[in-house]
Phi, psi and omega in degrees: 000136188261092187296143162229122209285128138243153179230133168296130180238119166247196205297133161214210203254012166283323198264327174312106196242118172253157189225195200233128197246129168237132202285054232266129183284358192283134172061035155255151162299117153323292164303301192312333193287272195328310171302322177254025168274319202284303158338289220278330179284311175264044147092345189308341187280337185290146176271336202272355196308131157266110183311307188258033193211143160271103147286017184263172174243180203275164189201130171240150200238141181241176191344083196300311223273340175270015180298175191229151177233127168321180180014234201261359177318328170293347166242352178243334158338099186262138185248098168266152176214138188226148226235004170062024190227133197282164205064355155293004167292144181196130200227155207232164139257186201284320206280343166309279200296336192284313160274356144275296174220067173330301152343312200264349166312254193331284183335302212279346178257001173264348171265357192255344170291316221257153169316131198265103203178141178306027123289317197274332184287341144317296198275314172300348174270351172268016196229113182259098206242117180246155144322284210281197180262007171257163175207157168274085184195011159327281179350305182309326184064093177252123165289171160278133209222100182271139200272117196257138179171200179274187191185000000 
C-alpha cells in the first residue's frame, strides 16, 4: 500500500505570476472600489495566497476625480492630517480634496485596507492612481478589471 503525501506549497517569487489590472473609477463608490483594489493588491484573487508573501498584482486606477461617495459624505467627510507641531492640524473636507488632489482620495483608502507593515508597504507600491483616462503603462498590457458592486 502506497501512502500519499500532498503539501501545501506556499507562495514564492518562483511560483508567483503577477498581471496588470486597470481600474476605470467613474461613477464607482469609493470604499467598495478600494476593497476589492486591496484584494488584488494582496493576492486574495490568487489560489496560491499566502498571508505572509506578496503574491498581488499591479493595479491602475484611471479617472480618479469621478469616483462617488454615498449619502451626505461628499459634504461631511473630514480628511486629517497633522504635522506634530503645535497647531498643526489641518483637515480638508472631501469634496475640497476630491477637487484638489483626487488621487490621494483613492491612495488614502486603499492604503488603509492593505497591512499595516513592510509587506502592505510593498503591496501599496503596486497601485498607480491617474486623474485623466489616460496612463503611461501601455507596454505592460493591463486587462480591464470590472469592479462588481452596486452602481
Amino acid at each position: 500500500m502506497r501512502h500519499l503525501s500532498f503539501r501545501t506549497q506556499s507562495a514564492n517569487e518562483k511560483i508567483v505570476i503577477r498581471d496588470w489590472h486597470v481600474v476605470d473609477a467613474t461613477n464607482q463608490t469609493l470604499g467598495r472600489m478600494a476593497s476589492q483594489i486591496a484584494a488584488i493588491l494582496r493576492g486574495k484573487n490568487k489560489a496560491y495566497y499566502t498571508p505572509h508573501f506578496d503574491c498581488g498584482d499591479y493595479v491602475i486606477v484611471i479617472n480618479s476625480g469621478k469616483v462617488k461617495l454615498t449619502g451626505k459624505k461628499m459634504e461631511d467627510k473630514e480628511y486629517q492630517t497633522y504635522s506634530m507641531y503645535p497647531g498643526g492640524q489641518k483637515i480638508e473636507m472631501a469634496d475640497e480634496m476630491i477637487s484638489r488632489r483626487p488621487n490621494l482620495m483613492i491612495e488614502r483608502a486603499v492604503k488603509g485596507m492593505l497591512p499595516k507593515n513592510r509587506l502592505g508597504r510593498a503591496m501599496y507600491k503596486k497601485l498607480f492612481v491617474y486623474e485623466g483616462a489616460e496612463h503611461p503603462h501601455k507596454a505592460q498590457t493591463p486587462k480591464t478589471l470590472k469592479i462588481v458592486g452596486i452602481q
